[in-house]
Structures are given as C-alpha cells and as structure tokens.
N, C-alpha and C positions, 0 to 999 in steps of 0.2 A: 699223455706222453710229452706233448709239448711244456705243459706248467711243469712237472717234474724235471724234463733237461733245462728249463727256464735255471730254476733254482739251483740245480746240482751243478751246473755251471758258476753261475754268482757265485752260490757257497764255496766252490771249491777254488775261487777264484780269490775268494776273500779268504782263505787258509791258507794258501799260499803266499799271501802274503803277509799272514801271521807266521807262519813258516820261515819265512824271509827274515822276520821283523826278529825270530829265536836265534835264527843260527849267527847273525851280525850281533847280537849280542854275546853269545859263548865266544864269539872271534873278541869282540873287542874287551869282554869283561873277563879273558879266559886265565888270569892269573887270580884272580879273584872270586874262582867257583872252582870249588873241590872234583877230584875226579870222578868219584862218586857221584856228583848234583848234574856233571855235565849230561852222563845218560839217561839220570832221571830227567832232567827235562828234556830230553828225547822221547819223551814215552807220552809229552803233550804233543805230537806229530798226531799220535793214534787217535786222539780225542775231535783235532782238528779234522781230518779227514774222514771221521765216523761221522762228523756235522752234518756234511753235505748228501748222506745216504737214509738221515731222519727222516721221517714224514713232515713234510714242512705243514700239517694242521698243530703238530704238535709245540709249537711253536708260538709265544706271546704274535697278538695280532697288533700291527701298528702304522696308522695311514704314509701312504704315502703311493706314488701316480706307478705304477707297470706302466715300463717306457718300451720294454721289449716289445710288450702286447700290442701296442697298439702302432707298432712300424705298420705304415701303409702308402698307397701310391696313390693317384687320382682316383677321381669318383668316373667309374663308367657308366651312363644310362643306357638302361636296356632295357623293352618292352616288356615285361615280364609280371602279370598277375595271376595272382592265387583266389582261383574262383572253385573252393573245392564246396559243393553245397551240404545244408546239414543235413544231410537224411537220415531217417529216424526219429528226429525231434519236429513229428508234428505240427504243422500253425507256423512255428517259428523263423522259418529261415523263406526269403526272399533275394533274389540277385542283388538288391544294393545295399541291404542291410547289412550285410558278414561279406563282404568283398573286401578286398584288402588289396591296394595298390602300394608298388615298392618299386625303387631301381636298385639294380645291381650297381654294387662297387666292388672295387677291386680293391683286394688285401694283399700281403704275402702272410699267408696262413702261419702261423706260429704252427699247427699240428702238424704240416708238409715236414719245417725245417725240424721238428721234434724227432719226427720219424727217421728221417734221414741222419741228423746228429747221433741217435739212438743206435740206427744200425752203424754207424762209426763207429761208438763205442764199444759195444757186444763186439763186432768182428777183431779189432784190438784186444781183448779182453781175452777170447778166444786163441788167438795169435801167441798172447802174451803167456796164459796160460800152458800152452806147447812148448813154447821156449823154455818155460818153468821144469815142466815134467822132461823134458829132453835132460835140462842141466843136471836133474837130479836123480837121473834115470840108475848110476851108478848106486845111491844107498839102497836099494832092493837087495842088488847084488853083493853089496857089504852087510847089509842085513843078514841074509840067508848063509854067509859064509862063517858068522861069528859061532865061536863056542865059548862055553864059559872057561872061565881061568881057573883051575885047578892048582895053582902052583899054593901053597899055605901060607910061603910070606907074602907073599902078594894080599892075596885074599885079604889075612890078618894087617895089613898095610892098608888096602880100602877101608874096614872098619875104621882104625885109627884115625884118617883121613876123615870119613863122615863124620865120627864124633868131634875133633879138632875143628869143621866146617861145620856144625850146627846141624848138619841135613838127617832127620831122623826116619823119613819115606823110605818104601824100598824103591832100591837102586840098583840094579845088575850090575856085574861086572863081565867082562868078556873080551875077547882077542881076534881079529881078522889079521888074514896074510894079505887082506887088498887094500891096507893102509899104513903108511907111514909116519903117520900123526895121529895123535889119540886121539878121540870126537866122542860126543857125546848127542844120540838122535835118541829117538821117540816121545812123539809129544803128549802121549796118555803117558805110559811106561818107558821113565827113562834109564837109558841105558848108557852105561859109560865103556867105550872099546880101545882098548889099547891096541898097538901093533906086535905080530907075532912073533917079531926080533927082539932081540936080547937088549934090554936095557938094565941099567943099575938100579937099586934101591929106589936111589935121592932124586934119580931120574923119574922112576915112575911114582915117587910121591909126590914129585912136582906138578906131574904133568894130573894124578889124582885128585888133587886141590881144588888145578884152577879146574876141572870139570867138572868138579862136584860142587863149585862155586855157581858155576853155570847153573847149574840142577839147581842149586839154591835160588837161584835169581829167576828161577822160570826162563832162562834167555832163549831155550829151543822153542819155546810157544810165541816168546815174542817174535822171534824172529820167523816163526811162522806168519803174524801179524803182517810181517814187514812184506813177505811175500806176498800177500793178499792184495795188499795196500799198493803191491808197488805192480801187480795185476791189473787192480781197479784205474788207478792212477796211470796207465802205460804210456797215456800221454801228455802228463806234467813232468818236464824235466826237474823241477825242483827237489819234487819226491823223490828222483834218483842220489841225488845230491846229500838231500838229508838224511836219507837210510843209509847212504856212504857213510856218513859220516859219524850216522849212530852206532854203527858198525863197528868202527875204529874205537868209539866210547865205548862200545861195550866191550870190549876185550882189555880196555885200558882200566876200567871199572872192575872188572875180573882180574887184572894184574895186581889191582891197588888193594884188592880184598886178600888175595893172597900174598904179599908182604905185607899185611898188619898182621899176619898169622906169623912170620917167618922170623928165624934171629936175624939180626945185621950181618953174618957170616953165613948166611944161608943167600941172601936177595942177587948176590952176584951170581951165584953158581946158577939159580933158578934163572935169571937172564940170560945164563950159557945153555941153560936146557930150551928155553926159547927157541933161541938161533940154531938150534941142531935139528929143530922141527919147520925153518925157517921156509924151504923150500916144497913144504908138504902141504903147500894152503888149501881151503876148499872151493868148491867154483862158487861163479859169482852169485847166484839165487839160490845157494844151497839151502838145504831146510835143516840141517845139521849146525852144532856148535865145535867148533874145531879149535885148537891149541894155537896153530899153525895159523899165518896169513899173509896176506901178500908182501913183498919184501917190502914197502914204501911203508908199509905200515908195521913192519916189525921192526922198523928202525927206530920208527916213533915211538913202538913199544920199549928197545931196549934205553932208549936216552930217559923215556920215563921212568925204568928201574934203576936207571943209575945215580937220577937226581931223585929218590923217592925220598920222602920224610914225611912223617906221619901229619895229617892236618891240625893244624890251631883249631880251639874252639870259636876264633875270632873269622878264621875261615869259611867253616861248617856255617856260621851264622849269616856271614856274606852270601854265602851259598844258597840258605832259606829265602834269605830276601831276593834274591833274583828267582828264583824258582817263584815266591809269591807274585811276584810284577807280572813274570811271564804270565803265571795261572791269570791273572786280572785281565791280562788283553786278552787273551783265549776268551775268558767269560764274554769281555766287553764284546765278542765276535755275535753271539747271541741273539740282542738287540736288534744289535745291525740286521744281520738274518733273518729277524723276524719281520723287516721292514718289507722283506724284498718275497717272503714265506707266502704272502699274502692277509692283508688286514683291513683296514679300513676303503681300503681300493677294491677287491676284488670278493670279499667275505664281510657279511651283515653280522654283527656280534648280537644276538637274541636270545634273550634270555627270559623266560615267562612260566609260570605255574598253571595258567588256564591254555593248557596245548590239548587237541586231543589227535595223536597222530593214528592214519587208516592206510590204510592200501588202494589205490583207486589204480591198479597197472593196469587191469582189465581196461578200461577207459583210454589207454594209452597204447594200443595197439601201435607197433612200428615207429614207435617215436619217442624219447625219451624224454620225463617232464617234472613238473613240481603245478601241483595246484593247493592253493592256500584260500579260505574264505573264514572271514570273521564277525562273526555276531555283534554286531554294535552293540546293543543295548545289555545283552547278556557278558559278553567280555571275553567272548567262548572264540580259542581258533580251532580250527577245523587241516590238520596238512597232511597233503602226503609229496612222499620224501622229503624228508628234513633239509639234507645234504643242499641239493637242490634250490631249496626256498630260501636260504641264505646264500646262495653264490649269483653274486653280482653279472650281471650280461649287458649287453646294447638295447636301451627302452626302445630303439627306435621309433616307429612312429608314435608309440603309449605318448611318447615327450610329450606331443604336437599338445594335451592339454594343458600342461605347465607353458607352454611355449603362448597361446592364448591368453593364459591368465595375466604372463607378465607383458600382453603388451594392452592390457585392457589393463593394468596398473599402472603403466609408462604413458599412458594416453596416445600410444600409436593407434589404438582402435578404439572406439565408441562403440556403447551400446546400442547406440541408435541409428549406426550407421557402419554395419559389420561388411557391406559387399565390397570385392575390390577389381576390377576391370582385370582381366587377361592382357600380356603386355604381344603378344602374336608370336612369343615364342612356342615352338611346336614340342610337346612332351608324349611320353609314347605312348599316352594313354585320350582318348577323345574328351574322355568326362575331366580331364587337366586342362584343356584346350579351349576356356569358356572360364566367363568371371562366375565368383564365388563369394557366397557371404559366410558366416561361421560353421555354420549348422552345415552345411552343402561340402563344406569345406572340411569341416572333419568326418561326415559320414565317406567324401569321399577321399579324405589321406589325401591333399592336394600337399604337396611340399613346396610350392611356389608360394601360396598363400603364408603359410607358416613361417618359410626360411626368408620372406621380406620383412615377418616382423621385427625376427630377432637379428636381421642386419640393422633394423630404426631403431631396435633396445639397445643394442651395442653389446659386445662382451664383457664389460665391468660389468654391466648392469645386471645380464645375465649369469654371472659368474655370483654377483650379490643375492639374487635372488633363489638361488640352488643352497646358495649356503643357511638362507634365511628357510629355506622348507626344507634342509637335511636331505637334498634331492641326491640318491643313491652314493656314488664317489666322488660328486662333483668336479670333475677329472674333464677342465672345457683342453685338453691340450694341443685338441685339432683346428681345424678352421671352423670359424662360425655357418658356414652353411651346411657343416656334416656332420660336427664332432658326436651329436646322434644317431648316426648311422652304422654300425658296428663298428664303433671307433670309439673316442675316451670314454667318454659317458658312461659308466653302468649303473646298474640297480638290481634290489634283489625283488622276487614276489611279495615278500614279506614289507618289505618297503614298501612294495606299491600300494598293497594295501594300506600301509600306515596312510598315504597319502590319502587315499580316496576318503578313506576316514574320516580324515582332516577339513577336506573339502565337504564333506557331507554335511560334519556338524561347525561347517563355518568355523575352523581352527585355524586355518594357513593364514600366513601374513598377509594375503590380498584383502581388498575390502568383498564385504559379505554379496553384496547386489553383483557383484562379477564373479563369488563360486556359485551363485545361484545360475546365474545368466550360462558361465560355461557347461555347468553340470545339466544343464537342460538342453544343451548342444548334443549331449553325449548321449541322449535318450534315444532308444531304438526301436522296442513295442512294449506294449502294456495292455491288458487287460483287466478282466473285476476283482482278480485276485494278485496280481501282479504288477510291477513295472521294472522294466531293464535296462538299463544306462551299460554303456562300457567304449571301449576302443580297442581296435584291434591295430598290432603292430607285426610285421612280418620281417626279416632281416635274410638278405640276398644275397652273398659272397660268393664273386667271381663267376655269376651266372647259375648258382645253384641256390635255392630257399633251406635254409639252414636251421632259419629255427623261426618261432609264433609266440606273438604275446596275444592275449585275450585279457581283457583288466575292467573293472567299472564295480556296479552296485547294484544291487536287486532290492526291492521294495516288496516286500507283501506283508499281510495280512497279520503274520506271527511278526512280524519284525523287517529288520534293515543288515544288509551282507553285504560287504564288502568281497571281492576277491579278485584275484590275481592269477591267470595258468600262463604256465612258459611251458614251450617241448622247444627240443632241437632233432636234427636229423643228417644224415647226408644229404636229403633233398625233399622238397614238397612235405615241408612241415614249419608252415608257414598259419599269417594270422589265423586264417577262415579255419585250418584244424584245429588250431587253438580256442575257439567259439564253437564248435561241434564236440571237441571232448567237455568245454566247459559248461553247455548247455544241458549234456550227457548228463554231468556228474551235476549238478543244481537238481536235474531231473529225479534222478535217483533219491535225490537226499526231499523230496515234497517240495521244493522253493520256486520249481516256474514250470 
C-alpha cells in the first residue's frame, strides 16, 4: 500500500503539472489552435491521469535513490535478540552459531503513512461518489418519464439530421415533460430527448444536430470519463479546472461541427435557438450531454457563433503541431515515472535461461519470503518466489562482509592482526561488551567492530567500492554508521548471491588472500560431507523484528551453492528463522 500511494502521488503530481503545462498553452496559443484541436487535446487529461493508476512494474526500470523510503529519524538501541533455535535440523544448530544480534531503529514507516493516505483517499472517493449520484439522481427520473416521439415530421427530421451528421448507430428519439432542454444520456444506448413543449421545425433540427453531434463524438462516455476522473481525483483542484474547461471545449467543439453543417443564414438563428435553451443547463457532474449551459458559458458560446468562419488549412496545421508537442511531453512524463516506478533502486533487472523456479511455502510457515541458491559449477538457479528475489531490502547485517572486505583493502585491518579492544562503551548485548577479532566479530554481528571500520574507510571510499562490486542500490544517503540498517542501502537475494559467488571464485575487486581470509570468517560447521559458511542479518523497526536474512555457501561433495533467503513479517522473523527455514530447505534438497 505504501509503494503504490508512494507512486500514485508522484505520478499524479507529475500530471498535474503536465496538466498545468496544456491548459497555459491553449491560454496562450488560443488563437492559433482550432476549435476543434482545443478539446481534442483535452482528451490527453484522460491519458495523464490513467498514468498514475498503472501498475508501476509495468513501467521501464531506471536507477535512481527512493527518497520517500528512506525518511527516517535517529537510531534507537534497544536490547532486542533473536534467539529463535533450529529445531528439527539435527547436529546443526548451537546457541552461537545462528544468533543474530540487532538494534532497533526508529523509522517513520512509509506502510503506516500508506495506510492512512489510503484511507484518505477511498473515504474522498466515497464522498465524492455520493455527491455524484446525488447530482444525477434526477436522469433516472427523466429516464423513466421519456416516451418516444411519435409526431412523423420530427421522426423524418431525426433521420435527416443523422444522415446530414454522419451517425449511422441506432439512436432513439424521445420526449420528457421534466426538461427544458434537449439532452442526450445513455452511455451503451444513446438516446437523444427532446422537451415536451412545442418548438419549431428549425428549432428542433438545431437542437437535433448538435445532439447527434454529441452521439457522434462519444461526448456522453467521455464525459462519463470525466466524472470518474474527477471522482478519483477529488482532491486535485487542477482536475476541477481542466474538466471546466474541457467542458466549455466540448460544446464549443459541438457548435463548430454544427456550423460547418449549417448555410450562413441558418448560424444566427441556431445561436438564437442556443439562448432560448440558455437557462436550462445541466448540473455540475451531470453524466448527461445537454444543449443548454451555464450562462458564463453560453456567452462564450454565442460570441463563438457570431465570429465563426470556417478554419484555414494553415490553422488545422498549427493545430497538429501543438497537439504533437503536447502528446511529446505527455510521453516525455513516462521516463520520468519510471524513475520514481521503481528501478535500479528498489527492483534487480534478472534475466537468465538457467532458472528453475519451486514452491518451498511450506518452508515458510508465518512469514513471507524468497529463498534463491545457485549451483556454481553447473550454472543452475534454484527460486522460489520470483517477485521476491528481485526486490531490493536493507542487507543489514549480511553488509558487515563487504564492510570487512573493504577495510582489509583500505589497510584499516590486517590479516594478522584482526582483534580490536572494546572502547567501555555499554551495548545491550554482553557478548558486544568485550574486544573482538574478525571471526568473533562476525559470528557475533558486533556493529561496533564493523561501523569503526567504515568510519576509517570513509564514505568516498565506501561509496567507491559498492560501486566497484555492483553492491545492490548503492544508495549510501544516510549516515555512515547506519545507512545499512533499514535505511538506503538495499539489495536483492539474487544479488546476494551474485556476490557470494564472486567471493568464492575470487571475482570481487578485493585481492584474493582477503576473500579467502574473510570467507573463512564466515564458516560455521562442517563435516565429511559438508561445510557451511553464511551470515545471518536481522532488521528491527521501531522495536519489532521485521524481516531475516540468512546468506553464504555450502560446500559438499556434489558441488558448491551459493544462496540467499530473506522472509519478513510483522514480527520475529528475524535472522535465526531465516537459517532454520534455510537449513530446512538445503535439507530437503540432499545439500547438508
């Protein structure tokens, strides 16, 4: 809920001012685009605001940093570990092996303000809605009261009328005593109703024209559109404004079709049949096309019929090219959209012919996840959920081995001298509260160890060396002591594995003697058929365990696996479940 009002805000924020960017152009270039082009590029409104309700995966993917996501406030430590143990797997699990220490920090959750934005909008929508069906409540009643027109000139008048206007569909005719003004509703079957009072011939061939013109134009369905939109929309005033104003184009567009139809001795009288229906407008959200409309605007319509002259083709052509320009920035919106859609930030672009995707839900009892493992030697992945293994999250602690590697490349640490004294600050954890060498230090997720490195690496450096291993978003835009803490940083499983990968067969930019050194930090047990490296990372928001990485490499006998598992949850679905479903599913498949 939250990524979707993320975007549907942005998009619709950025229409709006494409929006903006159409209508000061028909203001300023308004002698210069035909009456006709004015409401057609009204009808890119509709394109504009269908943007913001697309599926944004649907969407080119293209990097760039989610600044919404990652609003947050200070870091809170909180005592808080996940010692959930493996049972079931046999041998395997031990208290210090699959522990996973983490502190809490504090976010303002993008899903809180999603939910709450959400119900803003739905109750608006709602709202908006009733107001709709209120204003329109009367065409029921005009509905039901109509009968059809029996009179034969008439009748034989309509025909004329349709063949003269093109419209070859069937089209009713019909009469209500509950209107004044002729109108034209139904948006499957339309129907065109006159009033039950006596008018002239020339009167009601006028007024047949412009309806069946209407009919011709589809205007009852758009301007169903327009209700929809301005529903969705209830609360951008802009859309009020531009559906005003399309409003006013479409009737003026509907005048300008029916004097290219009319002699020169007919366009005045048809402007005085206008004003006789002047006072019989339709309300403001009506779902109806009507003759009739507000006086402000039938003034405008009669000075239009009075200065009318047919367009130049030098017009018509002016008219093309701003309709083209327009359509180009609409396009150009696209792009942009796609930046903000989600891309290189938030979503891994993977693409491979050796997938073999499973179902492992069972494995993931009460927690929702992606586990991915890859056959090094064979080339073979192994996923389940797809979705999932490409969407980027917080590595949290998984980092702390990139975070190693690059200060045993920056010479903040030595091979041969990895311990580092405790400074007597108190952490909430006892095994934090004691010096540590590498090995100690990543089996026990010390974040003091780690976040001193990469204060002596510095952020250039580490920002250089993310970019040098394609480390997930590389997105440092927080402080250097967190920005891996549910905060910039993400990555996807699929990543993670690429990396281990890397590190296995000595691929990463580091030198080889230090992925050896650290990958032998990462070792956990081993036996005659086996051995198991990995890291567990846990992520802790606002005092709740949120979600579990589990990441490394298996060694046996058939071969060499990579793999990666992430779950999240509302709570307690943290590292150590993430090594209990992963050891599950290794188990399952013969690998430990």
């Amino acid at each position: 809920m939250s990524t979707f009002m993320f975007f549907f805000l942005t998009a619709t924020a950025i229409s709006s001012m494409v929006i903006a960017i159409i209508l000061l152009a028909k203001k300023c270039l308004k002698s210069h685009i035909a009456m006709q082009w004015h409401y057609t590029l009204g009808l890119l409104y509709f394109v504009l605001l269908a943007i913001p309700l697309i599926p944004r995966r649907l969407f080119s993917r293209i990097s760039i940093g989610d600044f919404l996501h990652n609003l947050n406030l200070n870091i809170e430590v909180a005592g808080i570990t996940n010692t959930t143990p493996l049972s079931g797997i046999a041998g395997l699990y031990n208290a210090d092996i699959f522990q996973d220490y983490a502190v809490s920090v504090s976010r303002v959750t993008m899903d809180s303000l999603g939910i709450i934005f959400a119900g803003i909008w739905v109750a608006g929508i709602i709202l908006s809605l009733a107001f709709t069906l209120c204003c329109n409540r009367n065409l029921r009643l005009i509905k039901e009261s109509v009968k059809p027109v029996k009179d034969i000139e008439l009748v034989s008048l309509f025909h004329q009328c349709k063949r003269e206007v093109g419209v070859t569909k069937n089209i009713s005719l019909g009469s209500s005593i509950l209107i004044k003004s002729p109108m034209t509703m139904g948006f499957f079957k339309p129907l065109v109703i006159l009033p039950a009072t006596k008018m002239t011939l020339n009167d009601a061939r006028y007024a047949m024209l412009h309806e069946l013109t209407h009919c011709k134009k589809r205007d009852v369905q758009i301007n169903g559109l327009m209700c929809l939109f301005q529903i969705l929309y209830w609360f951008n005033p802009l859309v009020y404004v531009a559906f005003k104003q399309m409003r006013l184009d479409r009737e003026l567009a509907c005048d300008t079709s029916v004097l290219e139809l009319l002699p020169y001795e007919h366009q005045i009288n048809y402007g005085k049949t206008l004003l006789s229906f002047a006072l019989a407008h339709p309300a403001v959200l009506t779902l109806a096309a009507n003759i009739g409309d507000a006086k402000p605007h039938i003034i405008t319509r009669v000075k239009h019929i009075v200065s009318y002259k047919k367009d130049s083709a030098w017009l018509k052509a002016k008219s093309i090219l701003v309709l083209l320009a327009m359509t180009f920035i609409v396009i150009c919106q696209i792009p942009i959209l796609s930046v903000f859609a989600g891309n290189a930030d938030d979503v891994y672009r993977f693409n491979a012919d050796n997938v073999h995707y499973v179902d492992f839900s069972h494995f993931f009892e009460g927690v929702e996840g992606s586990f991915v493992l890859y056959n090094i030697e064979a080339g073979l992945y192994t996923i389940h959920n797809r979705d999932m293994s490409v969407t980027r999250v917080s590595p949290n602690s998984t980092y702390k081995i990139f975070s190693a590697l690059m200060a045993l490349q920056e010479g903040v640490l030595d091979i041969g001298d990895t311990y580092r004294e405790w400074d007597g600050t108190q952490h909430p954890f006892d095994t934090w509260n004691r010096g540590h060498d590498l090995a100690s230090a990543m089996g026990n997720s010390v974040n003091w160890y780690f976040q001193g490195f990469d204060a002596q690496v510095g952020m250039g450096r580490i920002e250089y060396h993310l970019s040098q291993l394609s480390y997930g978003n590389q997105n440092l835009s927080n402080n250097i002591m967190d920005f891996w803490i549910e905060s910039s940083l993400r990555i996807s499983p699929l990543e993670q594995v690429g990396l281990l990968t890397s590190l296995y067969r000595n691929e990463t930019p580091f030198e080889t003697m230090y992925e050896d050194f650290v990958l032998d930090a990462l070792a956990l047990t081993a036996n005659d058929r086996a051995a198991l490296y990995g890291k567990t990372g846990t992520g802790l928001l606002n005092g709740k365990i949120v979600n579990g990485w589990f990441v490394g490499l298996v060694e046996t006998t058939s071969g060499t696996f990579a793999f990666a598992t992430f779950i999240r949850g509302e709570d307690n679905a943290g590292g150590s479940v993430a090594a209990q479903i992963t050891l599950a599913t290794l188990e399952s498949k013969g690998l430990y």
